[in-house]
C-alpha positions in Angstrom: 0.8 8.1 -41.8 3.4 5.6 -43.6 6.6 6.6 -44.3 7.9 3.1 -46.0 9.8 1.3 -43.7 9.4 2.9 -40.2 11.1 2.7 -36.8 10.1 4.3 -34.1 12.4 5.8 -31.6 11.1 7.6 -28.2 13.8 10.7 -27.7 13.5 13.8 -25.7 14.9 17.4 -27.1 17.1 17.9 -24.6 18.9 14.8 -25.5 19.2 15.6 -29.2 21.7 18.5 -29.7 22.5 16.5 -32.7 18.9 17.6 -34.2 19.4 21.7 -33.6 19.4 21.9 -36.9 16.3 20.5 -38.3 13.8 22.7 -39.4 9.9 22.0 -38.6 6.4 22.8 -39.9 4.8 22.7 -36.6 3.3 25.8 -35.6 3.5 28.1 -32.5 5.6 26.1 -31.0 8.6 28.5 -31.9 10.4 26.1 -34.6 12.4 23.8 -33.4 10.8 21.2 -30.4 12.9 21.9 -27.6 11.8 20.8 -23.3 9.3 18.1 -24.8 9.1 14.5 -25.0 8.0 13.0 -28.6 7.8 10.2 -30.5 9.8 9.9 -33.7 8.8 7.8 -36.2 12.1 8.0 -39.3 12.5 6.7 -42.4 15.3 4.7 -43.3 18.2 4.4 -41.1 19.0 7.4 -39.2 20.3 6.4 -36.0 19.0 8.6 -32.6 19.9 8.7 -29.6 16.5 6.8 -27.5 14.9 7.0 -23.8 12.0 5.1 -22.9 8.8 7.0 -21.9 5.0 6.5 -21.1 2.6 6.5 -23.7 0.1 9.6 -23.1 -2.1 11.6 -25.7 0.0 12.3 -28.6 -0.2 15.1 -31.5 1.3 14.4 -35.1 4.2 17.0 -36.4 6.1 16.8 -39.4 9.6 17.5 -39.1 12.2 18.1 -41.5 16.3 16.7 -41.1 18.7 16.6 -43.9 15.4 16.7 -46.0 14.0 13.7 -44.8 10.6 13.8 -43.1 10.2 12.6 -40.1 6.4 12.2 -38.2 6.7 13.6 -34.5 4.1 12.7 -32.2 4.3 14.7 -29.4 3.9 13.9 -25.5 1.6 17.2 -25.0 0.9 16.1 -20.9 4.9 16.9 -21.1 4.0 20.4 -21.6 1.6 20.7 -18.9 2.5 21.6 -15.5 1.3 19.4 -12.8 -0.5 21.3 -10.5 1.0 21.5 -7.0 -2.1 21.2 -5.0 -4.8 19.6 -7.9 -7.8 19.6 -4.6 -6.2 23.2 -3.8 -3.9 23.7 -0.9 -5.0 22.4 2.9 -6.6 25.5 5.0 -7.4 24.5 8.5 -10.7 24.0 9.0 -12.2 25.5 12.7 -13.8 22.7 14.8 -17.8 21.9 14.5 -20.0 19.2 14.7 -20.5 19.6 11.4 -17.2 19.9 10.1 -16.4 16.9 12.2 -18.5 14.9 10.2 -17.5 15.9 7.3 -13.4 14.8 7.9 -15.3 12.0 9.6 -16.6 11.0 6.0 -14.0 12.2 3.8 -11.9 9.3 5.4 -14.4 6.8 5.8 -14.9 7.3 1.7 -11.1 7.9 0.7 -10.7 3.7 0.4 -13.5 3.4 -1.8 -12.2 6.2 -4.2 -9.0 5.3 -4.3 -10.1 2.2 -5.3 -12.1 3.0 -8.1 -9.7 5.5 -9.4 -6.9 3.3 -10.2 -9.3 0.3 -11.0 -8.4 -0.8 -14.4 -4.9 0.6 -14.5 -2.5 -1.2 -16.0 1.2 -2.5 -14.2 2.8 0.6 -17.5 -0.2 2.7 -16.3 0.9 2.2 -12.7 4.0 4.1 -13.8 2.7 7.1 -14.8 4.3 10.1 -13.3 2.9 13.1 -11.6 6.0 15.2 -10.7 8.3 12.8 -8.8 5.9 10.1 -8.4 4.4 7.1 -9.7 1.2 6.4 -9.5 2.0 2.9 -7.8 4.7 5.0 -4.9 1.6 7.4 -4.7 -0.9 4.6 -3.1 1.8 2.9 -1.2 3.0 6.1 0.3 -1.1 6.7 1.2 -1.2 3.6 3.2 2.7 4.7 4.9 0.9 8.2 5.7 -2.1 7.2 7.1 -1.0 4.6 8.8 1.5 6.8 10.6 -1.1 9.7 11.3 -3.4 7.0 12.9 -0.6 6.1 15.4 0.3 9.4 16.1 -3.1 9.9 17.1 -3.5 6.8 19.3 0.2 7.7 21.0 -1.3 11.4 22.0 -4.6 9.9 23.7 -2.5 7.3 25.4 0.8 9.6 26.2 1.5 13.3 27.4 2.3 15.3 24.4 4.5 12.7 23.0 7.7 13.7 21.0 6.9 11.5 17.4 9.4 10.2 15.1 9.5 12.0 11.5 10.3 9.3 8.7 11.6 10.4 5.2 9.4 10.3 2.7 11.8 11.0 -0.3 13.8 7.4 1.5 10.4 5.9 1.8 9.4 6.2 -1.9 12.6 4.4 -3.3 12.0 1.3 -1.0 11.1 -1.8 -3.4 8.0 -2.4 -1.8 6.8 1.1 -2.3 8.7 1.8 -5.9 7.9 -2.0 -7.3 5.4 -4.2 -5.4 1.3 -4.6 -6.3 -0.6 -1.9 -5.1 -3.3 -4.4 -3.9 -2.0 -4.6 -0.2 -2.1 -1.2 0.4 -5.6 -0.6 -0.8 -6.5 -2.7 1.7 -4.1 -1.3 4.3 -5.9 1.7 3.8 -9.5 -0.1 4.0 -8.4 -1.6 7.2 -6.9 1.2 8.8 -9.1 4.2 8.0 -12.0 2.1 9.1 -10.7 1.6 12.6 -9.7 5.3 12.3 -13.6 6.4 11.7 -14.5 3.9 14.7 -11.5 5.6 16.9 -12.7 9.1 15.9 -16.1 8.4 16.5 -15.4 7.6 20.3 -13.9 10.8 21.1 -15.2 14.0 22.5 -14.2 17.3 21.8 -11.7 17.9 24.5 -10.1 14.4 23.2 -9.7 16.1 20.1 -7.4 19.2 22.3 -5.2 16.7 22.8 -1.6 16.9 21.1 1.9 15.3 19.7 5.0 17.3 19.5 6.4 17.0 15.3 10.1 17.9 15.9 10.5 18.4 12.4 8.2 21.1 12.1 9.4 22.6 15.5 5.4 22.7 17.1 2.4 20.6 18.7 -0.1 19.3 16.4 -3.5 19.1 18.1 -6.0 15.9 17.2 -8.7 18.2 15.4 -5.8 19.7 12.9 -4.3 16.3 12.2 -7.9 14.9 11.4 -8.3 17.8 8.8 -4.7 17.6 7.6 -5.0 13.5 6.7 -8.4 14.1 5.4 -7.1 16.6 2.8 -4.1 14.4 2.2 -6.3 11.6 1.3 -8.1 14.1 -1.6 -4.9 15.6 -2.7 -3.1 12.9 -3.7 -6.5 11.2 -5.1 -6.3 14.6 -7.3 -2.9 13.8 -8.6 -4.1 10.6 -9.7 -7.4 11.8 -11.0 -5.9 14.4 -12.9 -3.1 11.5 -15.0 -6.0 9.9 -15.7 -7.7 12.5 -16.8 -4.7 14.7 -18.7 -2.6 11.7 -20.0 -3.8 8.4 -19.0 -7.4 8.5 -20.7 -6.4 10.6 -23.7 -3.5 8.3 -24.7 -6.4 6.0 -25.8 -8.5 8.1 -27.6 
């Protein structure tokens, strides 16, 4: 849709108290955009306030200010809550032989999925947000995790009920080599490490898996078994996050 000469400007509503007044055709959105991110793409030279955003799927609106129309594309992914647990929360699973190998394979496969899930991402895809996080702090903050879990692990079969140190993951995130740097090194971070993680699970019996580490952030002992199941279902839930950009912005922005 051409509009003669066109500029586009990226705003969001809440920024534009400017634009209360502007009447719109769009329907069942309750007149006037408000708690959305769009597009605006004006004719002549109306000056807007401008924020840069991702490009997801968008929608074409017509809206109308001092009579002049203005094509809105809307962000609709903006609208859409991210789900807080996309894999469904973690339940603890009771100990088997059969569940055991099933953990045991969930983390010997996470690498590989990750993988192939943000193969063919681009550095502005990278940046896509779910909630807080990019998709680039997610991976790097898989590799922190797991890394962390895996020690944990080896300090409670080496060690009687050893106190751990919590780290903050909020802190973590805004580090530049978790906020900026290639996501390359962590995928194989994770490779390496959940590889000698299968091995090191492999080797243990069941009592081994009794064994425990004392969280003093969370106040209570965390047995082996539990922190297998808990890492295993970290690994799919924040997968899920990533799946679900892909598949709620990132792949419809290119249809």
């Amino acid at each position: 849709m051409s509009l003669g000469h066109v500029q586009a400007r990226t705003v969001h509503a809440a920024e534009s108290n400017r634009w209360s007044g502007a009447t719109s055709e769009t329907t069942g959105m309750g007149g006037w955009l408000t708690c959305c991110s769009y597009k605006v793409f004006k004719a002549g030279s109306i000056e807007f306030e401008s924020t840069q955003i991702r490009e997801p799927a968008q929608i074409n609106r017509v809206v109308y200010f001092d009579r002049i129309p203005l094509l809105i594309q809307l962000f609709p992914e903006t609208l859409m809550e991210r789900p807080d647990n996309p894999v469904g929360a973690f339940s603890p699973t009771p100990y088997s032989e059969a569940a055991r190998l099933e953990m045991t394979k969930v983390l010997a496969d996470s690498p590989g999925k990750l993988r192939e899930l943000v193969s063919g991402l681009t550095e502005s895809e990278l940046e896509t947000i779910y909630k807080n996080w990019t998709i680039r702090q997610i991976v790097h903050h898989l590799a922190d995790s797991q890394v962390t879990a895996f020690i944990r692990m080896k300090l409670a079969l080496t060690e009687r009920v050893p106190i751990v140190k919590p780290y903050s993951e909020g802190a973590w995130i805004e580090l530049a080599d978790t906020k900026t740097s290639p996501i390359e090194p962590s995928l194989q971070m994770l490779e390496g490490v959940h590889s000698r993680w299968v091995c090191l699970i492999n080797s243990l019996t069941e009592v081994d898996l009794q064994r425990t580490y004392f969280h003093p952030e969370h106040g209570k002992v965390f047995d082996l078994w539990t922190t297998i199941c808990i890492y295993a279902w970290h690994s799919q839930h924040h997968m899920g996050q990533i799946k679900w950009l892909r598949d709620f912005v990132i792949e419809k922005a290119v249809e």
